[in-house]
C-alpha positions, 0 to 999 in steps of 0.5 A, a space after each residue: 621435822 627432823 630437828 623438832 623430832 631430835 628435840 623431842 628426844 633429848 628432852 625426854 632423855 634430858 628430863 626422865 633418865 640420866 646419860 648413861 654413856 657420852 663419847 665423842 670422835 673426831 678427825 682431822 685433815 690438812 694438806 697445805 701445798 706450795 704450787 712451783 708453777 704457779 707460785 702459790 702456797 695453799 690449803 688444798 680442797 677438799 683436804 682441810 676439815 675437822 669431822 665430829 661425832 658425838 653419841 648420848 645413850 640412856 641406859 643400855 641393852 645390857 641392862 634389860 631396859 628400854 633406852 633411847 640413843 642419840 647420834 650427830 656429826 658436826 664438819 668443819 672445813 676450811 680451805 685457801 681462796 686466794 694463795 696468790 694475795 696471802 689469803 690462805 685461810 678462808 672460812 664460811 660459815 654457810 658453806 663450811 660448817 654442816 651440823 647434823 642429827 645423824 640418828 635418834 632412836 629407841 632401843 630395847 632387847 633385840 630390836 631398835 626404832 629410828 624414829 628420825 629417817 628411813 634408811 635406804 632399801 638396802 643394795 646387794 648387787 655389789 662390784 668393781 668399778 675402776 682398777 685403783 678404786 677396788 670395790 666401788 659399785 657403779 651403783 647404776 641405779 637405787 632401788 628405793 633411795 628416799 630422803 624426806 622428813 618423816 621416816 621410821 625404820 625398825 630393826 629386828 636383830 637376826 630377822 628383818 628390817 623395814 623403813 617407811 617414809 612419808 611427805 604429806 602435805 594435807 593441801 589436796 593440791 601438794 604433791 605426796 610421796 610415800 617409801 615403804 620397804 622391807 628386807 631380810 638378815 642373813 637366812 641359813 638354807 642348809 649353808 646357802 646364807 640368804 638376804 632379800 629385800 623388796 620395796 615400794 616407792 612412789 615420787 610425785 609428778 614423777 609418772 611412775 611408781 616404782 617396785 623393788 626388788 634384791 636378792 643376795 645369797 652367799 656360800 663359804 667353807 675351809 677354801 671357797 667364798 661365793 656370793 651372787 647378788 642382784 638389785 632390780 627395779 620396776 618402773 610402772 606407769 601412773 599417767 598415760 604417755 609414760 613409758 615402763 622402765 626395768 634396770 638390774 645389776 647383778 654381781 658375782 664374787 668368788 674367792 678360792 683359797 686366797 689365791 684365785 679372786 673373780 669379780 664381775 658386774 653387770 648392770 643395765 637399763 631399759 624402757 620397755 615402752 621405747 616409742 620409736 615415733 618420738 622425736 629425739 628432742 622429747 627424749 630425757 638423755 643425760 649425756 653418754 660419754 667419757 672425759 679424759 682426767 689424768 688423776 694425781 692420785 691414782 697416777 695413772 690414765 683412766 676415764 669417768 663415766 658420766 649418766 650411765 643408767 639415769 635418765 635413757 627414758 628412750 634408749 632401748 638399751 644400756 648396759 655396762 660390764 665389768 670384771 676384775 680377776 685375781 691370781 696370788 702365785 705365792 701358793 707356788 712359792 713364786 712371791 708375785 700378785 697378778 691382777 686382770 681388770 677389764 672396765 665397760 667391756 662393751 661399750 669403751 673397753 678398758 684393760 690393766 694387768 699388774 703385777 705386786 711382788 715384795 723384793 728385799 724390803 720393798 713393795 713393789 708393783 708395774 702395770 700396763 694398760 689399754 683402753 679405745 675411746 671414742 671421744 669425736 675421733 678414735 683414740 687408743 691409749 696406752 699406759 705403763 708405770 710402777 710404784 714402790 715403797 720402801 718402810 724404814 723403822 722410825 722413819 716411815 714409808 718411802 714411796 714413789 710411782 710413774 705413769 707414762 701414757 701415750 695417746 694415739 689418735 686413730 687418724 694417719 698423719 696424726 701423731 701420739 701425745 705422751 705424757 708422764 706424771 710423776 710422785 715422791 712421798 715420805 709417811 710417818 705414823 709413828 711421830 705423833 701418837 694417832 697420826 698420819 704425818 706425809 710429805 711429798 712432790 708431785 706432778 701430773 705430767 713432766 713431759 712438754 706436749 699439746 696433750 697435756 702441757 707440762 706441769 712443775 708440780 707441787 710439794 705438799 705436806 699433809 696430816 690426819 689425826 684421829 681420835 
């Protein structure tokens, strides 16, 4: 239905105006790297694509007339399936080559429809999830995150915007799902600035039918910047033996002068017709825990999260809880940056403290961190590291950075596994005209250990280029 409905468009665009405007972007990315452990040159994954965007508009809102645009993106990737028996490009055109009509829509004064899709209903509850990530929202749940067929979402500038989807089959026996949601745009109370949304979705065979709602307000002058946001959903009974279901989050984020920054976020979820007389085996859990990943990239020890907030139909409660605050010293002429992160505070508490500074040309900045796991046995893991960097005109950035962990098992006659990873990279961006150029060592652990075995590394070269 999509592709008939993009069809349709450019025909009538084709056949009754001229293209007015044309452009195309793009961006590519290749990192290709040499493995001293395993002796093994490759395209490392997901690192290697070519990414396109295209637009085609009619007329424009310049002009007064009604006009239609059209959007799509084509990718390109590529990447090394077998290094080690030279087979170091491997390309499939199912698997990477994705082309996609991303909007078809009519525009006139003031207002647009998009006759391809219905958006999302929009989220505010925004908040910070891990300490290197920044500002990603955990996003606990979507309020009304639909993706079929038919759609249609109409934009009001300065007022409000609606979506409405629907996948309706005629056969009585087919199963119909239907989307509809409204939300506001930036509503001036006395210089509170407002946003709200509130939305329906019902998926079939699903039990439920679902209520959204979102709220957003924001204040700002000379030295303050406040904003409070909060997303909720009503799960509501459609069968019997169904139980309700209500999850939130809600985040709060203050800045004072560039010199004070607060960021909290809490989210939870629960079933109100928990049933204590269930048997555990009915009960649709998606698995609670926490898995130890040493990432390269961040350089530091951290822990995912995996199905918090989808699918406890039983539990009565979970909930997550975040906070992050910021503390620039430069407004007392002291030249540092501190920063505080607490992550799942409740549940599995993590903490880090940094602090940045600028010495002499180099950026510099150490942290230490702890966090308590219950991973089968009690572990408390410690970390302390540092990164600096060092930009030489016409040359680049220098860079390099070290994270020493120490795992201590919460068990006597059990001894602390150590590890350390280790980065060295130098970045260009002024030898090719729109270009990233980097190359560098790095290694996720050089410590022998049974934690985590010790790691020769890899050296790599990397581009991106942007157009």
């Amino acid at each position: 239905m999509k592709k008939t409905i993009a069809i349709l468009l450019v025909a009538i665009m084709a056949v009754g105006l001229v293209f007015a405007d044309a452009s195309f972007s793009g961006k590519f990315t290749s990192k290709l790297a040499y493995d001293l452990e395993d002796n093994t040159l490759a395209f490392s994954e997901p690192d290697n694509k070519f990414v396109g965007n295209f637009a085609f508009s009619a007329g424009s809102e310049n002009e007064g007339d009604i006009y239609a645009v059209i959007k799509g993106a084509l990718e390109l990737g590529f990447n090394s399936s077998n290094a080690s028996t030279k087979d170091i490009i491997d390309f499939n055109v199912d698997d990477d080559f994705k082309f996609e009509i991303t909007e078809a829509a009519i525009y006139g004064q003031g207002w647009n429809l998009s006759i391809l899709k219905a958006d999302e209903m929009p989220k505010y509850a925004k908040g910070w999830e891990t300490y290197n990530d920044g500002d990603d929202n955990i996003d606990l749940f979507a309020p009304a995150e639909y993706k079929d067929p038919v759609g249609l979402t109409l934009t009001l500038d300065n007022l409000l915007k609606a979506g409405v989807a629907m996948n309706i089959d005629f056969d009585e026996d087919a199963p119909k799902n239907v989307l509809a949601w409204v939300s506001t745009n930036d509503l001036n109370f006395a210089g509170v600035v407002v946003n709200g949304a509130v939305g329906f979705k019902k998926v079939a065979n699903s039990g439920l039918a679902y209520l959204g709602l979102g709220l957003e307000a924001g204040y700002e002058n000379d030295s303050l910047s406040a904003t409070v946001a909060s997303d909720m959903t009503f799960g509501i009974p459609t069968e019997k033996s169904v139980d309700s279901e209500f999850e939130f989050d809600v985040a709060a984020n203050v800045n004072y002068a560039d010199m004070v920054t607060v960021d909290a976020y809490y989210a939870s979820k629960t079933a109100l017709g928990w049933d204590l007389a269930k048997p555990a085996d009915s009960a649709n859990l998606d698995n609670y825990g926490v898995e130890y990943d040493f990432e390269k990239s961040n350089m530091f020890f951290r822990y995912a999260i995996s199905g918090l907030g989808r699918g406890f139909i039983y539990a009565p409660v979970e909930d997550y809880l975040s906070a992050k605050v910021g503390f620039d010293m430069n407004a007392f002429d002291v030249p540092v940056k501190l920063t505080l992160a607490a992550m799942d505070v409740v549940n599995n508490p993590y903490i880090d403290l940094e602090a940045a500074t600028a010495v002499a040309g180099f950026d510099v900045s150490v942290f230490a961190g702890y966090q308590y796991l219950d991973y089968g046995v009690d572990v408390n893991a410690f970390h302390v590291g540092a990164n600096v960097a060092y930009t030489i005109e016409k040359v680049g950035k220098l860079s390099a950075g070290t994270t020493f962990l120490s795992v201590i098992p919460d068990v006597t006659g059990v001894e602390a596994q150590n590890a350390m990873s280790l980065e060295l990279a130098l970045e260009n961006t002024t030898l090719v005209t729109g270009a990233t150029l980097k190359a560098g060592y790095k290694t996720a652990n050089i410590i022998d250990g049974d934690f985590l075995a010790q790691d020769k590394g890899e050296v790599y070269v990397s581009a991106t280029i942007e157009f």
